[in-house]
C-alpha positions in Angstrom: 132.6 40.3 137.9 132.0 36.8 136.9 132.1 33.7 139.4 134.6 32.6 137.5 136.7 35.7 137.6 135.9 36.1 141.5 137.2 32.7 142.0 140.3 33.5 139.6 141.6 36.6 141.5 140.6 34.7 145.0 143.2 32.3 143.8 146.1 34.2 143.2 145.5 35.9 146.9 147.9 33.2 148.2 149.9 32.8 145.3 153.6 33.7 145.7 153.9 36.3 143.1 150.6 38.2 144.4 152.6 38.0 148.0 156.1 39.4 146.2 154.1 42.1 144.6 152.8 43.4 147.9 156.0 43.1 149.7 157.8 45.2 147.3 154.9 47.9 146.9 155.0 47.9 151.2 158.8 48.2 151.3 158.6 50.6 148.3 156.0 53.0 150.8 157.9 52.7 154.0 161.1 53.7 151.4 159.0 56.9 150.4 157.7 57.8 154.3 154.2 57.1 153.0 152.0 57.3 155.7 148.3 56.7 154.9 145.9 56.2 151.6 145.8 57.2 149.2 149.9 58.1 149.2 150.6 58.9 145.1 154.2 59.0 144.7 154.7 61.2 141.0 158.6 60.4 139.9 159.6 63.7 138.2 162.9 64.8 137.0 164.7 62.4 138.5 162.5 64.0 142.1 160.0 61.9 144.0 157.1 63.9 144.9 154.6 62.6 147.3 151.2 63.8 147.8 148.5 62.2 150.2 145.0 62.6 149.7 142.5 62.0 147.0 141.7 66.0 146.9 145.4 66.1 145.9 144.4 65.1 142.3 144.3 68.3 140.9 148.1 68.9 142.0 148.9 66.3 141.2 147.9 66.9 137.5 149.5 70.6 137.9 152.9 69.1 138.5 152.2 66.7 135.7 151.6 69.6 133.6 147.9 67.8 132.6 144.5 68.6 132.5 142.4 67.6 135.7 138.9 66.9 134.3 137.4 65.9 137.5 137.0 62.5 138.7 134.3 61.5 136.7 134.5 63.5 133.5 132.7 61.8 131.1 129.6 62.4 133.0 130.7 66.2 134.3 130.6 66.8 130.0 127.1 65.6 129.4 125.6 68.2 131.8 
């Protein structure tokens, strides 16, 4: 990241559409029970389904009916 990127973002830390964001994504994760990260909330036939934990990935993809290819694919191919 560039200085001049770094010094965009630390702008818009304080801005009040970066603050509006993060009080609806808070409200939005008491509204689900979340209760820790990484909380993935996978909307589903009109169904919330909530799943907690980064080794939850690979359910996650079986309830999306998708592929998991790992977290890091690309390289897990080139062996």
């Amino acid at each position: 990241m560039s200085n001049e990127e770094f010094n965009d973002v630390m702008a818009k830390l304080n801005s009040d559409e970066v603050k509006s964001k993060l009080k609806e994504a808070t409200n939005y994760a008491v509204e689900c029970e979340a209760f820790g990260v990484p909380t993935t909330v996978v909307h589903l036939n009109n169904h919330k389904h909530m799943f907690f934990g980064s080794d939850r990935f690979p359910l996650i993809a079986q309830e999306l009916e998708e592929e998991w290819k790992g977290p890091v694919p690309d390289k897990l191919s080139k062996l």
